[in-house]
C-alpha positions as CSV (number, residue, x, y, z in Angstrom):
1,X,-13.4,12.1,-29.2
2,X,-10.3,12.8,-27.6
3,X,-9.3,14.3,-24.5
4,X,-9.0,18.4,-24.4
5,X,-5.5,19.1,-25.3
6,X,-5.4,22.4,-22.5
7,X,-6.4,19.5,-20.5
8,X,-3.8,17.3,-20.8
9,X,-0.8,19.9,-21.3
10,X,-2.2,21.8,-18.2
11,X,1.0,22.1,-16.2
12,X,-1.6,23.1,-13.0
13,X,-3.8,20.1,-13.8
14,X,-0.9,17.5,-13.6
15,X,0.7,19.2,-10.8
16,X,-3.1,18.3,-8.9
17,X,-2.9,15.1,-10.4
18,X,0.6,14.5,-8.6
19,X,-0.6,16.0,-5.1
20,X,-3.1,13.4,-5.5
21,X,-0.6,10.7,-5.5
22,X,1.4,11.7,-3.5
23,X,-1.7,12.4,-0.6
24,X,-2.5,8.5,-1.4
25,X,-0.2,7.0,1.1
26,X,-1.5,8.9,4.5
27,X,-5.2,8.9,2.8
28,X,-6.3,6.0,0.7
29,X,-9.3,8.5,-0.4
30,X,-7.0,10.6,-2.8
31,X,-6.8,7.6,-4.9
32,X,-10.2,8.2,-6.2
33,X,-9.5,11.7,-6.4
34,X,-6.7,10.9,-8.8
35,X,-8.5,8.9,-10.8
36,X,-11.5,11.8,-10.9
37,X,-8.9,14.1,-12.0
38,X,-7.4,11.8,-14.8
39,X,-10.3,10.8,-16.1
40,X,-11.5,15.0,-16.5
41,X,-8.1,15.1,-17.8
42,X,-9.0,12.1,-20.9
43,X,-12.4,12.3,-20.9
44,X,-13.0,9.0,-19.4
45,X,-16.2,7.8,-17.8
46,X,-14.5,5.9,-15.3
47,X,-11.4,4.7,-13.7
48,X,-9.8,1.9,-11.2
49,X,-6.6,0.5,-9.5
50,X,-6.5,-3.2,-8.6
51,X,-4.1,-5.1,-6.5
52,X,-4.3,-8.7,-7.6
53,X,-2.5,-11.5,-6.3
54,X,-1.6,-13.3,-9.7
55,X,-0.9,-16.9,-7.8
56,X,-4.0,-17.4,-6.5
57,X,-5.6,-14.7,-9.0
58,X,-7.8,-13.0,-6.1
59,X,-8.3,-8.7,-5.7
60,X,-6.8,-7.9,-2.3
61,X,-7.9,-3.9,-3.3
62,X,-10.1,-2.3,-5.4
63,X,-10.3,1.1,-6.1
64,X,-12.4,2.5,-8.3
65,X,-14.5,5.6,-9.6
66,X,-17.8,5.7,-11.0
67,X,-18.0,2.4,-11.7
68,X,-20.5,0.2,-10.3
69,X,-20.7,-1.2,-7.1
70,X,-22.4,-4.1,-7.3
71,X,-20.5,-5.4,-10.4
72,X,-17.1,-4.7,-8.7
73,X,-18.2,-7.4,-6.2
74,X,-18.8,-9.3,-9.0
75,X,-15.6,-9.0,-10.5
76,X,-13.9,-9.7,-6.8
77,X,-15.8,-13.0,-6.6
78,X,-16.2,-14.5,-10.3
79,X,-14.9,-12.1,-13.2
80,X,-11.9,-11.8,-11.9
81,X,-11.0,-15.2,-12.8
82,X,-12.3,-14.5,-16.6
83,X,-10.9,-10.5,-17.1
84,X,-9.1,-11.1,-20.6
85,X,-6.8,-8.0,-19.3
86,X,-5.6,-9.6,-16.5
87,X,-4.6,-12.8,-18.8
88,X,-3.5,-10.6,-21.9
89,X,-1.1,-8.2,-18.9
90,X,0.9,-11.7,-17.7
91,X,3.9,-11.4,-20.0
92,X,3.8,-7.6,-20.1
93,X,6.4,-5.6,-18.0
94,X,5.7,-3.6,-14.9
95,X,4.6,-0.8,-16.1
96,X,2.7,-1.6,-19.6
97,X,0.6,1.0,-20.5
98,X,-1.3,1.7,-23.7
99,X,-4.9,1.8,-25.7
100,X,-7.4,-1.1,-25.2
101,X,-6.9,-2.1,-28.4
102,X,-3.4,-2.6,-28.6
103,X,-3.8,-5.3,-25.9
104,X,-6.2,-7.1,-27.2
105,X,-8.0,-6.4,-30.4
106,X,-12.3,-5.7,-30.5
107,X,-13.3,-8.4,-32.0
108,X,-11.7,-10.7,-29.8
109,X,-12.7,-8.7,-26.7
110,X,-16.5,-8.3,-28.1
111,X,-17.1,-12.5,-27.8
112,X,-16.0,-12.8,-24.4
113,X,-18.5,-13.2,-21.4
114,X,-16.3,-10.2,-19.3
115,X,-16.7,-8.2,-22.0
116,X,-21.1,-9.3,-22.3
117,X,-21.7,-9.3,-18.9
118,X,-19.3,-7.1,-17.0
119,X,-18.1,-4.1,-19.5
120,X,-21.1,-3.6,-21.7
121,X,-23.6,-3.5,-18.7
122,X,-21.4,-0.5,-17.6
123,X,-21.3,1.3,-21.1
124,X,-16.9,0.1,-20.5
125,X,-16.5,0.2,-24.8
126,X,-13.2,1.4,-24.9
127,X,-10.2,1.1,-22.2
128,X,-6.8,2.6,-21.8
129,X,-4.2,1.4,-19.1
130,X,-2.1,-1.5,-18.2
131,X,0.3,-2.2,-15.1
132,X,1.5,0.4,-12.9
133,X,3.6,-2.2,-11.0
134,X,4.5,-5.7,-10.7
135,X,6.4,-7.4,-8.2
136,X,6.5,-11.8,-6.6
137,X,3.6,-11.3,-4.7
138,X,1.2,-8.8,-6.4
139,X,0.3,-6.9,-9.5
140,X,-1.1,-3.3,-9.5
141,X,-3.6,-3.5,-12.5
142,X,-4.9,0.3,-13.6
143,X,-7.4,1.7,-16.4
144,X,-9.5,4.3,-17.7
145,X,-12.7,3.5,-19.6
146,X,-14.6,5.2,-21.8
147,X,-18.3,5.0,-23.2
148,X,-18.8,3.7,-26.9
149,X,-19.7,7.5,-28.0
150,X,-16.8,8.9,-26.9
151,X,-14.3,7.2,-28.7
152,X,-11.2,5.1,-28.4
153,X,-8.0,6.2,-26.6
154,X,-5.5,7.4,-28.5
155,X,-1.3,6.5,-28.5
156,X,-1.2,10.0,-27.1
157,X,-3.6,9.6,-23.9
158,X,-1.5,6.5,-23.1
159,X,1.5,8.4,-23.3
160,X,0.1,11.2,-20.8
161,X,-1.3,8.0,-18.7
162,X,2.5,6.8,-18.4
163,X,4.1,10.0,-16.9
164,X,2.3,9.1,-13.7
165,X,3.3,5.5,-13.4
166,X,6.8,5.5,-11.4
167,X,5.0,8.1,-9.3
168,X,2.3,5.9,-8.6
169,X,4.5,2.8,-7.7
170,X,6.6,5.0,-5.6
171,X,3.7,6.1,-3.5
172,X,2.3,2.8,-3.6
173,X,5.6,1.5,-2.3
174,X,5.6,4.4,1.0
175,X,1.9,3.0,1.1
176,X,3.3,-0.3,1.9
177,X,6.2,0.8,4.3
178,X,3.6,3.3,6.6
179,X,1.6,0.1,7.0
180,X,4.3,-1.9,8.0
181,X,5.4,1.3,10.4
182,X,2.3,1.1,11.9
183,X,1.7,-2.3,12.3
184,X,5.6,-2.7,13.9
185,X,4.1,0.8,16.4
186,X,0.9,-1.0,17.5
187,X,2.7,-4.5,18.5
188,X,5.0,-2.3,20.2
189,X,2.2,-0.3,22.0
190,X,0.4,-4.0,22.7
191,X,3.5,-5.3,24.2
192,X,3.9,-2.4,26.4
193,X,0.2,-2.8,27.4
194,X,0.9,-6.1,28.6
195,X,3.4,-5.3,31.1
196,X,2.4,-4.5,34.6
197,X,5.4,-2.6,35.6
198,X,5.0,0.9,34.3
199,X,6.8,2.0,30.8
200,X,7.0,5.0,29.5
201,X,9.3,6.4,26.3
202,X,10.9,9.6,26.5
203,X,12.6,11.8,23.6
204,X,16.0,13.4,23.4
205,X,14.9,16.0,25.4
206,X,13.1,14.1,28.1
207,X,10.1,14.6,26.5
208,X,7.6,11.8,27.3
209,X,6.5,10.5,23.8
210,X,4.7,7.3,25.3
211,X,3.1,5.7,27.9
212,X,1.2,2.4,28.7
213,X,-1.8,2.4,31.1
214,X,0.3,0.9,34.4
215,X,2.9,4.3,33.9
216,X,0.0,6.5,33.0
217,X,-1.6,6.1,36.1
218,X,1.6,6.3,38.3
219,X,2.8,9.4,36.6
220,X,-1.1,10.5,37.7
221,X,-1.3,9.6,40.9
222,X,2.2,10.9,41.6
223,X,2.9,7.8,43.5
224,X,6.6,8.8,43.7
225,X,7.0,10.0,39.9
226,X,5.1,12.7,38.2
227,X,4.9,14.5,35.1
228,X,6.5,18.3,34.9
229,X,6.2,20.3,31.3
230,X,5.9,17.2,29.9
231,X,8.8,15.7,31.5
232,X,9.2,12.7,34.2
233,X,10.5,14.7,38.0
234,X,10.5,13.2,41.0
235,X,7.3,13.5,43.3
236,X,9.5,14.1,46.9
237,X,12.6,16.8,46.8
238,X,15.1,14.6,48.3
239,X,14.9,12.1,44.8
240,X,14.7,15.1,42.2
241,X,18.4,15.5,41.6
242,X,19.3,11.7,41.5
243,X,16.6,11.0,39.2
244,X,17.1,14.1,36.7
245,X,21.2,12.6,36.9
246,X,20.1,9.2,35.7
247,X,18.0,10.4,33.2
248,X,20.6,12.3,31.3
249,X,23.2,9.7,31.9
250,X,20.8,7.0,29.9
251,X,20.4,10.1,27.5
252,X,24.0,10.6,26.7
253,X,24.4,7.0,26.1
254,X,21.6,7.2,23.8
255,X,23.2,10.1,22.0
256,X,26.7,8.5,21.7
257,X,25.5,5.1,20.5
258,X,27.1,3.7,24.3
259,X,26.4,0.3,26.2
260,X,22.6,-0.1,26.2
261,X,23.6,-0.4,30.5
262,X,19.9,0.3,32.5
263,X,20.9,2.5,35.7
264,X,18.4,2.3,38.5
265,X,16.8,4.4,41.2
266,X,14.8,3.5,44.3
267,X,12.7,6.3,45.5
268,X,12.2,7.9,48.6
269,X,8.2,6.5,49.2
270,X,5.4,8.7,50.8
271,X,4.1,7.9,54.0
272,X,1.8,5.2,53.3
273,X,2.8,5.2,50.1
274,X,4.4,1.8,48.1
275,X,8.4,2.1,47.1
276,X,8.9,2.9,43.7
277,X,11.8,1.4,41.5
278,X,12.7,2.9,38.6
279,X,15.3,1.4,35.4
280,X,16.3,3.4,32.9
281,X,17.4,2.0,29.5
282,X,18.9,3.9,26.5
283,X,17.4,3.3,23.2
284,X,19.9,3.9,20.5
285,X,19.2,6.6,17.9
286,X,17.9,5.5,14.2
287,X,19.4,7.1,11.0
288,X,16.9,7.9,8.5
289,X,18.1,9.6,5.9
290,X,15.7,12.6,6.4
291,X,15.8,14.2,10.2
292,X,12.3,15.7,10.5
293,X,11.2,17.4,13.3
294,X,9.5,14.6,14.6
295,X,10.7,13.3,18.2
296,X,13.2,10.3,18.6
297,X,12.8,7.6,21.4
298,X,16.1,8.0,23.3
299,X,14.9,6.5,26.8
300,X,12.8,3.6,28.0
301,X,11.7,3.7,31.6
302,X,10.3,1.1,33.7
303,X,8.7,1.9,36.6
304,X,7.9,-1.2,39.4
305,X,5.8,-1.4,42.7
306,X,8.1,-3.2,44.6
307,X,4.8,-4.5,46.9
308,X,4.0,-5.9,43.9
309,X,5.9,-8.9,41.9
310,X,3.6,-8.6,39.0
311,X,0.7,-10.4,38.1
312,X,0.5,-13.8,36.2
313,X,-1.6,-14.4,32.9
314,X,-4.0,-16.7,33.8
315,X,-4.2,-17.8,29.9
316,X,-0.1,-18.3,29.6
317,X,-0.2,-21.0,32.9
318,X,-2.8,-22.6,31.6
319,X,-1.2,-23.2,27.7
320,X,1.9,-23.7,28.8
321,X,1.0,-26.5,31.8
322,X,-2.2,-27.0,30.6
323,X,-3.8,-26.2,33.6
324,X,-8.0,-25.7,34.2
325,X,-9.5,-21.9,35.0
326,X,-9.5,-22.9,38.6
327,X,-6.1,-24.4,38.7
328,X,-4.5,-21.3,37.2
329,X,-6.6,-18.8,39.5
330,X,-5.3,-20.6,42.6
331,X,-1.3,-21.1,41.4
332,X,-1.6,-16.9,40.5
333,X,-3.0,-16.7,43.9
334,X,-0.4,-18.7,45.5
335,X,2.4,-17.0,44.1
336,X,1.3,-13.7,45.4
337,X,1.5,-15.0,48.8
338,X,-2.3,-16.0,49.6
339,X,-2.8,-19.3,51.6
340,X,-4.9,-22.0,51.1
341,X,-7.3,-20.8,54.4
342,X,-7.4,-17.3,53.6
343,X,-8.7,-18.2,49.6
344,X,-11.0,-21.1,51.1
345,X,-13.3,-18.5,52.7
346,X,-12.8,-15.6,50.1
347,X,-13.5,-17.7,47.3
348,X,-15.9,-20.0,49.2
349,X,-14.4,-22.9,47.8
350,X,-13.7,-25.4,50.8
351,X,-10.0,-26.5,51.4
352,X,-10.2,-30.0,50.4
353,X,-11.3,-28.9,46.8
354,X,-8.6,-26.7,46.9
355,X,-5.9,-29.1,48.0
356,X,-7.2,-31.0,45.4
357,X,-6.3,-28.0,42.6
358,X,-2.9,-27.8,44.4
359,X,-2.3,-31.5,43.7
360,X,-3.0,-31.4,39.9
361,X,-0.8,-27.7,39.7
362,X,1.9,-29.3,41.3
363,X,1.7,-32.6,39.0
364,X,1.0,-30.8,35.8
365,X,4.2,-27.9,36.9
366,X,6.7,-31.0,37.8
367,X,6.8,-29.7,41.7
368,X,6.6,-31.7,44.6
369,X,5.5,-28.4,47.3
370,X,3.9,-25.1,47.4
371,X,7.4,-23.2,47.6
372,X,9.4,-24.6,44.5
373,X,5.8,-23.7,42.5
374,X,6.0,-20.1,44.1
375,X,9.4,-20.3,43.0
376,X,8.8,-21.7,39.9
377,X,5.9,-19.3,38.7
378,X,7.7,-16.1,40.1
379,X,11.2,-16.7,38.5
380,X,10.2,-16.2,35.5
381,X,9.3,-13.8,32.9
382,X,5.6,-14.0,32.9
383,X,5.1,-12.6,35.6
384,X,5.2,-8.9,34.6
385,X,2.1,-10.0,31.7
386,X,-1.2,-8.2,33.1
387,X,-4.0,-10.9,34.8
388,X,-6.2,-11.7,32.1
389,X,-9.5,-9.8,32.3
């Protein structure tokens, strides 16, 4: 039986196919409603995409409709290794598409142990599909199936099948750059997280479009900067106009592609309060070819406690010295200006053990006193990491 032919020349139905595809790439979910909607479309049974990495001939995706579960774990772990498609695709092109039987003939296909034992068991008689993409590192593998009653495919249903390929490789292609826009956003977010000085990422209009925890909660507190319509001010009157002047001097040089040259700003502390110093950094604009509406990182600003050098990472000292737990407590200790007595009786630890720590730091660092390790530890870059929880 073939496929309705109002069906297949529906100009609405293969305009919802499209959306489908085109959906895919922010919501993995409208795959299956593709293939739902194809397989109305050809009066198919079922239908499935498979990524399969042809070197070591393993699934890294599977997607699939009303086909069964448990035998799709099946395939994953054992059939994949004996689907006669996958072998009879290897010397196809990319995007290979046509009836079952013109890839590899029934009788040949009926004797196999894929067909016996994975096909027949889910009524899969007759298939229609091929390769929507193939690249060095993976193959995009994609069929319809059809019961025994129904029918075979016919030259025409492939044909219909085919109009959607370069559509599907496209969107599987923006699939593949969001995730690696996403993946390059959260190691950005993490390695703002690990900074103890405050960052936060402003747009070309001063818009704050980011913010790790540290400049969250100083923009909260208003320890000396706080956050205005959306916008960084000063917290005291006497700093507003020098800060809003650096700002738009970063800005411009963001704008005009200039010297990526950080201006600075101490400001005016509360009483009580810790002195603020704030950097500024231009972030040079990128050209995509399409200018949405979405905001543009122009600025970087750092925001430091000067009472505060930043804290080591505990887990850093002891990699890169190989230091114990203990020994890395007390050299992060050290380094912010504790003494020996003072951490004897907090940590109720007596002074002799601790000496002995000191020792072994000062060994294991290549120091021969307490001030060229303070110096050592605080001269360089890990100290703005967070202390390890």
């Amino acid at each position: 039986m073939r496929a309705p032919e109002n069906a297949k020349n529906s100009l609405e139905v293969f305009s919802a196919l499209l959306d489908s595809i085109y959906e895919s790439p922010l919501n993995p979910d409208h795959w299956s409603h593709f293939l739902k909607g194809l397989c109305g479309a050809l009066n198919a049974k079922s239908g499935m995409f498979r990524v399969i990495d042809e070197q070591a001939t393993a699934i890294r995706a599977n997607i699939h409709y009303n086909l069964d579960p448990e035998l799709q774990e099946a395939h994953r772990k054992y059939y994949v290794s004996r689907d006669v498609f996958i072998q009879a695709l290897r010397n196809k092109p990319g995007s290979f598409i046509a009836p079952g039987e013109l890839i590899l003939s029934p009788r040949e296909l009926h004797r196999t142990e894929f067909f016996a034992d994975y096909m027949q068991p889910q009524d899969s008689y007759h298939v229609c599909g091929g390769l929507a993409m193939r690249n060095e590192q993976f193959t995009i593998k994609f069929g319809l199936q059809r019961d025994r009653s129904t029918g075979a495919f016919s030259g025409s249903d492939a044909a219909y099948i085919r109009r959607f390929v370069p559509h599907i490789r496209r969107a599987a292609q923006l699939s593949h750059l969001l995730d690696l826009a996403e993946r390059q956003t959260a190691s950005a977010e993490q390695a703002l997280e690990s900074m103890a000085v405050g960052a936060v990422l402003l747009d070309e209009h001063e818009q704050i479009v980011h913010a790790n925890t540290t400049g969250e909660e100083t923009i909260r507190f208003g320890l000396g900067i706080k956050r205005c319509a959306g916008m960084l001010r000063a917290s005291q009157a006497e700093d507003a106009k020098s800060l809003r002047r650096m700002l738009d001097t970063v800005l411009l040089r963001a704008k005009v592609n200039g010297p990526a040259v950080p201006e600075a700003l101490l400001l005016t502390p509360a009483p009580g309060e810790p002195q603020l110093l704030v950097v500024a950094c231009p972030v040079p604009p990128s050209k995509p070819h399409f200018r949405g509406p979405w905001p543009q990182v122009a600025s970087a600003i750092f925001i430091s406690n000067l009472e505060d050098a930043g804290l080591l990472n505990h887990d850093v000292l002891m990699t890169l010295y190989g230091l114990t737990a203990a020994e890395a407590r007390l050299a992060c200790a050290l380094s912010q200006g504790h003494d020996l007595s003072k951490l004897s009786a907090q940590w109720r630890v007596s002074r002799e053990t601790l000496r002995t720590h000191l020792k072994r730091v000062l060994s294991k660092t290549g120091t021969s006193r307490q001030t060229d390790l303070v110096r050592l530890l605080n001269g360089k870059p890990w100290n703005l990491l967070q202390e390890s929880s």
